[in-house]
N, C-alpha and C positions, 0 to 999 in steps of 0.2 A: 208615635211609634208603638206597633204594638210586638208582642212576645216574640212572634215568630222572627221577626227582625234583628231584634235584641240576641237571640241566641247563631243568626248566620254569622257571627264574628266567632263563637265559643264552636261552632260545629266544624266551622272552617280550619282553628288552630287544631283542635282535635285528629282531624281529618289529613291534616298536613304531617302530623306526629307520628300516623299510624302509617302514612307514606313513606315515611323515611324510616323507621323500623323495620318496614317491610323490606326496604330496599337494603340495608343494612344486613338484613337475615338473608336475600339474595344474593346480597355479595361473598358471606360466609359461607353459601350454599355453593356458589359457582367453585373458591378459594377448594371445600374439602374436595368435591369433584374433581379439580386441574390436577390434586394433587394424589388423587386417585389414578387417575387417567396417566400421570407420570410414572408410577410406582409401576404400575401393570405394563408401561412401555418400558420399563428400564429393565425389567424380567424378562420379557420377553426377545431385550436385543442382546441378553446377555443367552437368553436357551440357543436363539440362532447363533450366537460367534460360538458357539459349544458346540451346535450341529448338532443339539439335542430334540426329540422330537415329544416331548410327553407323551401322545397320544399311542404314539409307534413301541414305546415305552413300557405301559401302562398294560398295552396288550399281551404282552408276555408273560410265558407262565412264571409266577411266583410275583406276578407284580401287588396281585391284593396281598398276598400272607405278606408282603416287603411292608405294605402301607398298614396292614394292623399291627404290626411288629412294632411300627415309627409311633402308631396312635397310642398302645400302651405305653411305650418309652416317656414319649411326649407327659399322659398324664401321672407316671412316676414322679417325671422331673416335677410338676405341679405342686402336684399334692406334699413332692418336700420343698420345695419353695415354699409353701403355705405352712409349713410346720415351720421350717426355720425365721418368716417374719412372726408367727404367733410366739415362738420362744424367745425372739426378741424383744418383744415388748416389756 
């Protein structure tokens, strides 16, 4: 028996290991996608039973000044969140 023989047992178990990791990391990959793909359908059946159209929306005047309005608000609210867990510690 020489080397190269000896080690197709050690390259095979190897080989088999990295297949199933792989597959493992695939099936996680599929899972956040579905569950992606969910979130964005469940949004979306809720704009149509609203009879909301974003896009239609979004064209209108005062619709950026509305969305930078929401963006400051938004990181107000942030930045005291982050105060209030740092004074909690």
């Amino acid at each position: 028996m020489d080397a190269t023989t000896r080690n197709e047992p050690d390259e095979l178990v190897a080989l088999r290991t990295r297949v199933h990791a792989l597959e493992r990391e695939n099936a996680e990959l599929a899972a956040r996608a579905n569950a992606a793909i969910a979130a964005a359908q469940e949004r979306a059946y809720w704009l149509d039973r609203w009879h909301l159209d974003l896009n239609a929306l979004m064209r209108r005047r005062g619709a950026a000044e509305f969305r930078a309005v929401v963006r400051m608000v938004r990181s107000i609210v942030r930045r005291l969140t982050r105060l209030r867990r740092r004074l909690a510690r």
